[in-house]
C-alpha positions in Angstrom: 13.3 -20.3 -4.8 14.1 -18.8 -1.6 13.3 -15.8 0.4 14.2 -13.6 3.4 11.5 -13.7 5.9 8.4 -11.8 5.5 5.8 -11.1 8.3 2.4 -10.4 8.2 0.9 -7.0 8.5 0.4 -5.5 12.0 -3.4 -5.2 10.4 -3.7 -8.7 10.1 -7.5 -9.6 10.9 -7.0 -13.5 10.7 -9.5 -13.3 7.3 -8.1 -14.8 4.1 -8.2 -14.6 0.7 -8.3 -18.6 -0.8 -6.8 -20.0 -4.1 -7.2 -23.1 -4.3 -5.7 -25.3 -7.0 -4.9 -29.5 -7.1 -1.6 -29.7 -7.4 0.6 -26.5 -5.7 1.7 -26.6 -1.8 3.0 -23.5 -0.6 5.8 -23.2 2.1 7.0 -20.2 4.2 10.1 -19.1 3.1 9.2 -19.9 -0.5 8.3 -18.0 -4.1 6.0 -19.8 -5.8 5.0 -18.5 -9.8 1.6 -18.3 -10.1 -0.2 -17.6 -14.1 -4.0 -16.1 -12.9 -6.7 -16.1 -15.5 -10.0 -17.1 -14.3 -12.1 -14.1 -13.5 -12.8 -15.0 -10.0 -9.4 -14.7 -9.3 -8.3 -12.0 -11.2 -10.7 -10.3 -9.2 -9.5 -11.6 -5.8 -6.2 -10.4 -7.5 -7.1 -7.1 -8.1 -8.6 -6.8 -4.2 -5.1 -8.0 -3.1 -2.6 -5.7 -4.9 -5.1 -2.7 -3.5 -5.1 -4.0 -0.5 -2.5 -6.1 1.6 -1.0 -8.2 -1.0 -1.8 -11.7 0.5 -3.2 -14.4 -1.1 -3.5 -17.8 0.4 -2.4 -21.1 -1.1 -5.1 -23.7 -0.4 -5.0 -27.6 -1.9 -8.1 -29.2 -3.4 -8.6 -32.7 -1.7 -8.1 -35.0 -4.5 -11.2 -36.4 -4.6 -13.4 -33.5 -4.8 -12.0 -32.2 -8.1 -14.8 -34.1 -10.3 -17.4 -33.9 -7.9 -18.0 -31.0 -6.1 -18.8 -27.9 -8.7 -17.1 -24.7 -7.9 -16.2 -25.1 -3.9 -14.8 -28.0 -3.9 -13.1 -29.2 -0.3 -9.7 -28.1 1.0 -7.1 -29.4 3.2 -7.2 -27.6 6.5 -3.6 -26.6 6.5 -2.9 -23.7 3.9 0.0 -21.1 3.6 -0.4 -17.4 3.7 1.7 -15.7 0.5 2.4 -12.1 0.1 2.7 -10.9 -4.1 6.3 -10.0 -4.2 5.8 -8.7 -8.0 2.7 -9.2 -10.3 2.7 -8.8 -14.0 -1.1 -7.6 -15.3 -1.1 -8.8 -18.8 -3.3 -7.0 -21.7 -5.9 -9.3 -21.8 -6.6 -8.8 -17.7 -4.3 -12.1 -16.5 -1.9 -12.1 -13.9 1.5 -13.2 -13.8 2.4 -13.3 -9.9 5.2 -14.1 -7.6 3.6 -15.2 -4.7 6.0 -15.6 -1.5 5.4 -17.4 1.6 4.7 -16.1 4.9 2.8 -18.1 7.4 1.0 -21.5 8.0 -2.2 -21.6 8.5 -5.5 -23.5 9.6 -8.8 -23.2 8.4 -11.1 -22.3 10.7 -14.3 -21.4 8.6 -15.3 -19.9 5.6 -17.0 -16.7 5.6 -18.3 -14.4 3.1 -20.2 -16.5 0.5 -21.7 -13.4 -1.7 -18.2 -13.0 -3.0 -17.0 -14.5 -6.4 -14.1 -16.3 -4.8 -13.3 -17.8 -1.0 -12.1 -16.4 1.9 -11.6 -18.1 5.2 -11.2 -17.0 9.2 -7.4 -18.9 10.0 -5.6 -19.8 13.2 -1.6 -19.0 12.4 0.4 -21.9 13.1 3.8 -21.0 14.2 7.3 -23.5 14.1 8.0 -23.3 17.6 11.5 -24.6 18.0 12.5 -23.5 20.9 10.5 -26.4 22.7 11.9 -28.9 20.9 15.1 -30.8 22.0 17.4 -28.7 20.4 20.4 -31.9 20.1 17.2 -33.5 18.0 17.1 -31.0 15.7 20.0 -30.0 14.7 21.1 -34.3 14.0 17.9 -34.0 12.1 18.5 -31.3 10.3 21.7 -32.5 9.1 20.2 -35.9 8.2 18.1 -34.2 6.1 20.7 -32.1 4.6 23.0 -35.2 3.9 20.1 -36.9 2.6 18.7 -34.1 -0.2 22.5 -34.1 -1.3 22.6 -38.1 -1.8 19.9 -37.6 -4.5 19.7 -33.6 -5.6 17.7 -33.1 -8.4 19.3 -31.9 -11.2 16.1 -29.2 -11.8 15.5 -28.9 -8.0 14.8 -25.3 -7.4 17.2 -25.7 -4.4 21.1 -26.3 -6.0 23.9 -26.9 -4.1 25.4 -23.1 -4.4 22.3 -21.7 -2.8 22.1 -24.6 0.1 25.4 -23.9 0.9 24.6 -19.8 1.3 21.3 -21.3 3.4 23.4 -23.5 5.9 26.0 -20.6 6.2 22.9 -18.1 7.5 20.5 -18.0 10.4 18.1 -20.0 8.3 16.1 -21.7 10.8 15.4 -25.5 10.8 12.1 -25.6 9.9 12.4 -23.4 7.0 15.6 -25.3 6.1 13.3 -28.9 5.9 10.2 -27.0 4.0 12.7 -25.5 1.8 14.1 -29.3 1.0 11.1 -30.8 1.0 9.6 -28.4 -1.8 12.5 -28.6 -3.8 12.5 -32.6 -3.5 10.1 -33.3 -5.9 8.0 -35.0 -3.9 4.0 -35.8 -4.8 1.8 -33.0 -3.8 0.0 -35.0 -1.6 2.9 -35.6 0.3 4.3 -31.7 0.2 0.5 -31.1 1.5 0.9 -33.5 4.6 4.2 -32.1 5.2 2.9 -28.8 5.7 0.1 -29.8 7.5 2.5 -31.1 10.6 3.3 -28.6 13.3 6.2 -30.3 15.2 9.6 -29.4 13.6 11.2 -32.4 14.4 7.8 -34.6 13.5 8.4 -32.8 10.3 11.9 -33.1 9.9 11.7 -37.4 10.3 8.4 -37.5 7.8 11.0 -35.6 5.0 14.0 -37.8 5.7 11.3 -40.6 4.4 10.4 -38.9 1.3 13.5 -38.2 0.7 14.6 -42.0 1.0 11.9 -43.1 -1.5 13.0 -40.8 -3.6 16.4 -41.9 -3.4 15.1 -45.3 -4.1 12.8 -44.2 -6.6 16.4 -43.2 -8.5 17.9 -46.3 -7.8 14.8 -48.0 -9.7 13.4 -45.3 -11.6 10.2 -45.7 -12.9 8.1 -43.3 -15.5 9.3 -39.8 -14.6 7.1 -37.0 -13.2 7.2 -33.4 -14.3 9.8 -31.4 -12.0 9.8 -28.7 -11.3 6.1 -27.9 -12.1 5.8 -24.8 -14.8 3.8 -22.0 -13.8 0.9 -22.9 -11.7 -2.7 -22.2 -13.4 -5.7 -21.7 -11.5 
């Protein structure tokens, strides 16, 4: 699901709030459905919606999920989010709509005496002005043609609304994020995606996922769950 642009706050201090789950990669330019019911998190939550509304998307390494107790490791890259609506249920849960803003790095973690994480970030920006600008647009379209070889029938991206996204000032790196989220590619891979700065560097790592996928079609095997249902934490 798409969404008009959204900056940060002019009172950004560069300090995050962090959820991080397994399995959910957040993009700029995307809403993401969040369920939040573990106290921790209601709590960070609750600081949020009183606050400036962002919460920050942040992927568990794989292989810290069993081993590492309640901090376990995180992917450098994350994505700032902004709560376009939030839903507090009787029982204290959240329903969110969580829509993002801005990439991020991980610079450090800071205040440990809190129930959940937050982190000191570096903004990462898509610069595409110093890219070759014939590049990206045959990119772009490559990836367009591509995503439209093999659409998803429950991609969260359908032909109507690509068509209204092409016709707009959508830029290209949004365009590919958008595409690659609504591929139905692994996590892992969604994860690495975000995690590369150069648009066009970006751009020719989706154009591969979306080829496996393609192939993947051609010889299915055992289908995975797409689109995901509400995220839990």
């Amino acid at each position: 699901m798409a969404k008009p642009k959204i900056g940060l706050p002019d009172s950004f201090s560069g300090i995050v709030r962090l959820f991080p789950l397994p399995n959910v990669v957040l993009f700029p330019g995307v809403v993401q459905a969040l369920h939040v019911f573990e106290p921790r998190y209601k709590e960070m939550v609750q600081e949020a919606i009183a606050s400036d509304e962002l919460i920050t998307m942040a992927m568990v390494k794989p292989e810290q999920l069993v081993t590492s107790g309640d901090r376990p490791a995180l992917f450098d890259t994350v994505c700032i989010g902004k709560i376009m609506t939030h839903a507090e249920l009787e029982d204290g849960r959240y329903n969110l709509l969580l829509a993002g803003v801005r990439r991020a790095r991980i610079l450090e973690e800071v205040n440990f005496e809190l129930n959940f994480r937050k982190a000191r970030v570096e903004l990462l920006a898509d610069d595409e002005d110093a890219e070759p600008a014939d590049q990206l647009q045959e990119l772009r379209q490559r990836v367009v043609d591509q995503f439209l070889q093999m659409l998803p029938a429950q991609s969260h991206l359908d032909r109507a609304s690509l068509d209204s996204l092409l016709e707009s000032d959508v830029g290209t790196g949004q365009l590919v994020d958008l595409i690659c989220y609504s591929c139905g590619a692994h996590p892992l891979e969604l994860q690495q995606a975000l995690g590369i700065d150069s648009v066009v560097k970006r751009a020719e790592f989706i154009l591969k996922i979306l080829r496996r996928l393609e192939k993947q079609v051609q010889s299915p095997e055992p289908p995975s769950e797409f689109p995901p249902n509400f995220s839990l934490n």
